[in-house]
LUMMAR-627283 format. One record per residue (C-alpha): z, x, y. Coordinates in nm, 4 decimals, padded with zeros to 6 digits. Each point is the difference from the previous one (the first is absolute). Layout:
% LUMMAR-627283
R z x y
R Z X Y
...
END
This chain:
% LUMMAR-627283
R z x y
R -01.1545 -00.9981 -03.0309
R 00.2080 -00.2371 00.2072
R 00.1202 00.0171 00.3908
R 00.3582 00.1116 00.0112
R 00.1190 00.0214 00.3233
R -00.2138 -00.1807 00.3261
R 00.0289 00.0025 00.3961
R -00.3097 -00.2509 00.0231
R -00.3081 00.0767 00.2079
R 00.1098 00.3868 -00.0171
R 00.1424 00.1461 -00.3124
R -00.0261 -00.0241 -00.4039
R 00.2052 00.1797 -00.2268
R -00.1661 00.0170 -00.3528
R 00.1671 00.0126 -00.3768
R -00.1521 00.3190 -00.0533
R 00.1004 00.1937 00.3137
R -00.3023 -00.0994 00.2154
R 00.1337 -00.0550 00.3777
R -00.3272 -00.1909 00.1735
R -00.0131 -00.0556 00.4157
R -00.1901 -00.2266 00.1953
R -00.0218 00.1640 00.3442
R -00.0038 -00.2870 00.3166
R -00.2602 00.0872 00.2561
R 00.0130 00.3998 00.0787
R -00.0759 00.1997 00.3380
R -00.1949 00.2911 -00.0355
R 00.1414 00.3382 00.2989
R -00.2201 00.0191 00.2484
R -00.0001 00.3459 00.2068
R -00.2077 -00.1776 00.2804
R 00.0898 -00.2024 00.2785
R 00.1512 -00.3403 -00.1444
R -00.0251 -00.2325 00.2705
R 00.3383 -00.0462 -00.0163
R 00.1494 00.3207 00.1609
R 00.0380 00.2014 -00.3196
R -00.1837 00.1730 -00.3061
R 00.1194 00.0626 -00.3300
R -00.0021 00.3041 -00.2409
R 00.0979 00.0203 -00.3785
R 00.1773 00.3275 -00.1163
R 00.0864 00.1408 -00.3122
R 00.3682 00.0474 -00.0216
R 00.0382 00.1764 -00.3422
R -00.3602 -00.0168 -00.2227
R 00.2235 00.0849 -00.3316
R 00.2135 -00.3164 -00.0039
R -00.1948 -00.1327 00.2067
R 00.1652 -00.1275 00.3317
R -00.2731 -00.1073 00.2761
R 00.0511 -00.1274 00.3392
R -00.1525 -00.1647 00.2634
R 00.0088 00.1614 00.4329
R 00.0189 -00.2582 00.3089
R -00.1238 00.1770 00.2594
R 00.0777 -00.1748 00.3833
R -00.3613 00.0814 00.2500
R 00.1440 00.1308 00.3095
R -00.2820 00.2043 00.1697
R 00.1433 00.2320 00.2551
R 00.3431 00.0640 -00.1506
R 00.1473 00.2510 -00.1961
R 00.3466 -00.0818 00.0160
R 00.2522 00.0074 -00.3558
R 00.0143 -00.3345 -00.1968
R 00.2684 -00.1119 -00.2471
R -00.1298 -00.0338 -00.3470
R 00.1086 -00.2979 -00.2025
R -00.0070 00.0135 -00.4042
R -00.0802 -00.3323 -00.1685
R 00.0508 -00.0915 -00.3499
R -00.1442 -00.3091 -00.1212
R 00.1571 -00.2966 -00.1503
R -00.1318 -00.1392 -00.3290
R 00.3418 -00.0183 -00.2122
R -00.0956 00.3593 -00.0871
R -00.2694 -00.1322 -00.2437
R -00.2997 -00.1402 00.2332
R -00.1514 00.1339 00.3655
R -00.1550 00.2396 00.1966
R -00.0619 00.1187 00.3190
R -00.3790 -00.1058 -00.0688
R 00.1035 -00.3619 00.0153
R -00.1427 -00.1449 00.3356
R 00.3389 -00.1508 00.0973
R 00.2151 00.3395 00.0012
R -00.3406 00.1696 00.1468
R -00.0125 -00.2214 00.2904
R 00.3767 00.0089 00.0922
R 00.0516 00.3408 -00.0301
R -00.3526 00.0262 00.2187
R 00.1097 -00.2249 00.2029
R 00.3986 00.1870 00.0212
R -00.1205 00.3163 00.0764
R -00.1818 -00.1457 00.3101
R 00.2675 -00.2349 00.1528
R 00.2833 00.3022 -00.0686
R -00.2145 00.2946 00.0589
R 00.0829 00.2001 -00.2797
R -00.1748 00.1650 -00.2976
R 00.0215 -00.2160 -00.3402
R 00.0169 00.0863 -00.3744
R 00.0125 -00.2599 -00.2575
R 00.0291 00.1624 -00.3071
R -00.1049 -00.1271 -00.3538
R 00.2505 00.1095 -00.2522
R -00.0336 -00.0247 -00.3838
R 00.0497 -00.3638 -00.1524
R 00.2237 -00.1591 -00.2912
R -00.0352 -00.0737 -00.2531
R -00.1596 00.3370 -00.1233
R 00.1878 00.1753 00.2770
R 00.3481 -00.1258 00.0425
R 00.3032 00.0588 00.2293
R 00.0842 00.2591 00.0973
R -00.3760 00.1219 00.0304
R -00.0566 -00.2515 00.2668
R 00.3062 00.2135 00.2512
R -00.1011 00.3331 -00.1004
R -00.3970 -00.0656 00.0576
R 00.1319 -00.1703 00.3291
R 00.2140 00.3266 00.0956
R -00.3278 00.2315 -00.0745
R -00.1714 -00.1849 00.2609
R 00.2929 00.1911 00.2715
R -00.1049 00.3147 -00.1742
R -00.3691 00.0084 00.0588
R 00.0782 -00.1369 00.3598
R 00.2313 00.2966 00.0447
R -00.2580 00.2654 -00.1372
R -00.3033 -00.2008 00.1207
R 00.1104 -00.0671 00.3924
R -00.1155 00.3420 00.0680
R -00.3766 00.0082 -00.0968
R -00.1033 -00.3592 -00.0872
R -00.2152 -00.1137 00.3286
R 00.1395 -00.3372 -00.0410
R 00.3585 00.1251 00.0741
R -00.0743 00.1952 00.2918
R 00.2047 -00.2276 00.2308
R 00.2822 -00.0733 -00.3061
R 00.3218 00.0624 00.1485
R 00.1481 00.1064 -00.2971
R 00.3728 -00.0410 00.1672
R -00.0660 -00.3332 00.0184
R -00.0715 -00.2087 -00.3394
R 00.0919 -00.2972 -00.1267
R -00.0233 -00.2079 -00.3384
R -00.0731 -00.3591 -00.0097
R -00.1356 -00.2259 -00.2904
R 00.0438 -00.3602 -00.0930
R 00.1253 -00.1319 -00.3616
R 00.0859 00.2564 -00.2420
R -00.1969 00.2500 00.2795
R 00.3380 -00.0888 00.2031
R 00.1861 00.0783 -00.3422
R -00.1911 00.3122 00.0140
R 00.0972 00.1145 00.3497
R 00.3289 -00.0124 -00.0664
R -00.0055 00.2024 -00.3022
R -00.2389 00.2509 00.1719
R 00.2813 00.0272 00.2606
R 00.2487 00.0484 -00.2811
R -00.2271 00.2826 -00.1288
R -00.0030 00.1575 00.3459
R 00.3455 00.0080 00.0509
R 00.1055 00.1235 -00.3224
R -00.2579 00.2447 -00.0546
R -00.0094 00.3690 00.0026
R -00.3500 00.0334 00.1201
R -00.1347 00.1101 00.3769
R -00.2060 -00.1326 00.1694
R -00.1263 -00.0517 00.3280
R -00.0111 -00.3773 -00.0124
R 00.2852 -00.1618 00.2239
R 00.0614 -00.3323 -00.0893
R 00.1354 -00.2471 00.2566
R -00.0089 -00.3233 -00.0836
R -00.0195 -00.2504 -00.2852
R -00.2066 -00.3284 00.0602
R 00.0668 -00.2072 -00.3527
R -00.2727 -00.3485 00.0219
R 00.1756 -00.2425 -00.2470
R 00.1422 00.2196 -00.2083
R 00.0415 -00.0555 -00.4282
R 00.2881 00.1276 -00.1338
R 00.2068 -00.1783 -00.3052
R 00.2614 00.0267 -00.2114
R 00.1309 -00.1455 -00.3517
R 00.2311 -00.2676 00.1843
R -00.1745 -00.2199 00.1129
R 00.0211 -00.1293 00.3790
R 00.1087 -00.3726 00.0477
R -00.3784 -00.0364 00.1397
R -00.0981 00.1732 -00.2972
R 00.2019 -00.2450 -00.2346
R -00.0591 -00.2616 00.1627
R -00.3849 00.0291 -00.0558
R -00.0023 00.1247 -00.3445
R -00.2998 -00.0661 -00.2266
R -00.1608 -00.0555 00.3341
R -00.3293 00.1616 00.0667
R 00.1705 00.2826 00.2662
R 00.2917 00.0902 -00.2555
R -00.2519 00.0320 -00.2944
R -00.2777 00.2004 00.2297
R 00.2818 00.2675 00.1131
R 00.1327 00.0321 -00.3513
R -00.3323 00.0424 -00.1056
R -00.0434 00.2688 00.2388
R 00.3016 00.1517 -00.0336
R -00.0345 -00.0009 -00.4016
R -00.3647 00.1930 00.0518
R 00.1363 00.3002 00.2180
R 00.3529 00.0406 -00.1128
R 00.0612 00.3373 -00.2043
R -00.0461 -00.0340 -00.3403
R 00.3813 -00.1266 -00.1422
R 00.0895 -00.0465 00.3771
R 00.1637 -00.3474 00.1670
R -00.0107 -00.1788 00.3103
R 00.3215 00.2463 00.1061
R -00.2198 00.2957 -00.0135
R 00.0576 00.1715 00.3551
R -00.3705 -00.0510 00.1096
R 00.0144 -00.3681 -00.0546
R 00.4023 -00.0211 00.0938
R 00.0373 00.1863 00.3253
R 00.3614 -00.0282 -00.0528
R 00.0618 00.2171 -00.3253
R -00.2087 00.2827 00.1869
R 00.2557 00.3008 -00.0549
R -00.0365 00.1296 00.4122
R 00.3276 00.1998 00.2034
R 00.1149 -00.1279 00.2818
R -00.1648 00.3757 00.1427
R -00.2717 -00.1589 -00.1277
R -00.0200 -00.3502 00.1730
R 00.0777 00.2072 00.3066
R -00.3677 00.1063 00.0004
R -00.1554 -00.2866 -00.1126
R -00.2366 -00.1111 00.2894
R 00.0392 -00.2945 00.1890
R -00.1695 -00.3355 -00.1464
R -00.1370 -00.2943 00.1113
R -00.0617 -00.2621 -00.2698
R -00.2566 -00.3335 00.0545
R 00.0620 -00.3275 -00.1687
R -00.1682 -00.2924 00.0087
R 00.1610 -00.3512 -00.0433
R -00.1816 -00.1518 -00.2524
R -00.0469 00.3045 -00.2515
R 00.2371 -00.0045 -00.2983
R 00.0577 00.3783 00.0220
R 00.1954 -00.0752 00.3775
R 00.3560 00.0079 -00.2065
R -00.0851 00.3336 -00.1513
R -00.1094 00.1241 00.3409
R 00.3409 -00.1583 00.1712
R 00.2049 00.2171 -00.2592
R -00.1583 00.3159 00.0231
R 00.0433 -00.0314 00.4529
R 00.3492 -00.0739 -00.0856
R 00.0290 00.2914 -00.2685
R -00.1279 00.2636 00.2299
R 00.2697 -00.1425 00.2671
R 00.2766 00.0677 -00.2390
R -00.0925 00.3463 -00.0377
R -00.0506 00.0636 00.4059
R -00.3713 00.0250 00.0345
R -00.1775 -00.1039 00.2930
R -00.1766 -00.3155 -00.1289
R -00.1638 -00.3029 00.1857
R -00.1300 -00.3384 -00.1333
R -00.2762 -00.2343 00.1248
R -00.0955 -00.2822 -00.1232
R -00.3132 -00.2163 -00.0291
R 00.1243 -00.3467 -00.0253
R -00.2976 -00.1727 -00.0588
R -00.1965 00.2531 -00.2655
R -00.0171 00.0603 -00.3687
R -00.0435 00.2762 -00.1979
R -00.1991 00.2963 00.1304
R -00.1732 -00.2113 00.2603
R -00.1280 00.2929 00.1435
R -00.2329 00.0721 -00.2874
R -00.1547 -00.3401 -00.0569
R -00.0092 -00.0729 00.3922
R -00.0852 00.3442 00.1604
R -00.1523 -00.1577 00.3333
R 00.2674 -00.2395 00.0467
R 00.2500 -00.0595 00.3054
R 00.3078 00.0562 -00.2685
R -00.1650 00.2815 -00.1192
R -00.0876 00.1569 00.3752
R 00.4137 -00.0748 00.1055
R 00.0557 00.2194 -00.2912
R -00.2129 00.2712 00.0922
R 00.2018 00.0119 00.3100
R 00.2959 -00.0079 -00.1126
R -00.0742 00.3034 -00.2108
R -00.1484 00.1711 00.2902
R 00.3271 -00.0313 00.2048
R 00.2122 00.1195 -00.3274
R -00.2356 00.3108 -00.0053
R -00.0267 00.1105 00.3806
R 00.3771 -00.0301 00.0165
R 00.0480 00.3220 -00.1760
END
């Protein structure tokens, strides 16, 4: 039995089928009093699949006013993380506080055993059971269901924006409205290769998204698939017309920044409202590794002025 795919420090794929994780350090929920302004709940989103979830919950005794709720997918290159992981635990904590608004980060099923599209449609079930659950969970009292946004970072940015897709091509109703977009380094790809991407082949970053990439793919799919490819998506332009407006965060030293540059531009082209911000000095998901850190507090601010301008 031999190792046949690797992502070091996190993930082994085995010969015979065996996908083994080695979790970093995890953050149990808390329903008390954090210290830190917030407490945490985990939910079950759908037991059958199963889909669970994580609640950031602000502490503002003496108010009872509406909050927006923001949905968080993690990033992980759809094959490693969780909402358990301390880093995502203590910036969404931390977000809910510094934007006042509720938070659910929401742990979708995992590729290799679960690949694309499972990832979107566990993702979009998580807008389901907020629409049915705003109502009678105690946690959403204050959700202001007209109000909701999507964020994630990595392939969680991938995710929001085929979760918005989803939305705006799909038949269901629900309650949700969704606002806003906020994509954190998004990883998107295609099968020609970007003159970043060429230019660093056999490199460690090329050979870490392909690895990726090859893991959560559809079976007999390619790097053009429309979840990887935003631009072979088949969307109207009745279609783009609804799409909600976007902000997308790069960072100047992550290799994904390209890929992020041509998505802003893409949504341009097709006339949706779409900002970019950049953090010059950052790599790659910053945030997570470096929850407490001035980079990390200038984004949480940034998001907060994104969301309370809707």
């Amino acid at each position: 039995m031999s190792i046949i795919a690797e992502v070091p420090g996190f993930l082994q794929v085995l010969s015979n089928g065996l996908v083994k994780r080695f979790e970093p350090e995890i953050s149990p929920a808390s329903d008390e009093s954090s210290g830190h302004g917030y407490k945490s709940k985990d939910v079950m989103i759908d037991s059958k699949k199963p889909i669970s979830g994580r609640v950031f919950l602000p502490e503002t005794p003496g108010s009872s006013s509406r909050l927006p709720v923001l949905v968080y997918f993690h990033g992980g290159g759809f094959c490693i993380g969780s909402t358990t992981w301390l880093g995502y635990h203590t910036f969404l904590g931390d977000l809910a506080v510094a934007s006042q608004i509720i938070v659910i980060s929401v742990d979708y099923r995992l590729a290799p055993e679960n690949r694309l599209p499972i990832a979107y449609d566990d993702c979009y079930s998580s807008l389901e059971w907020l629409s049915e659950q705003a109502s009678s969970e105690p946690w959403l009292q204050r959700a202001d269901i007209s109000r909701v946004f999507l964020s994630g970072d990595s392939a969680g940015g991938n995710i929001v924006h085929n979760v918005a897709v989803k939305v705006i091509q799909g038949r269901a109703q629900f309650h949700v409205k969704i606002r806003g977009l906020l994509l954190i380094h998004p990883y998107f790809g295609s099968e020609e290769r970007t003159e970043k991407e060429k230019a660093g082949e056999g490199t460690g970053e090329v050979a870490m998204n392909d690895l990726f990439w090859n893991l959560s793919l559809p079976e007999g799919s390619n790097r053009d698939y429309s979840g990887c490819n935003f631009e072979m998506a088949a969307i109207s332009w009745a279609e783009w017309d609804r799409f909600p407006a976007v902000v997308v965060y790069v960072a100047g030293f992550d290799f994904l920044k390209e890929r992020g540059l041509m998505y802003a531009g893409f949504l341009e082209k097709k006339r949706v409202e779409v900002k970019l911000v950049e953090a010059e000095d950052q790599s790659h998901v910053y945030h997570v590794y470096h929850p407490k850190s001035e980079a990390t507090n200038l984004l949480q601010k940034q998001m907060t002025e994104f969301i309370h301008s809707f």
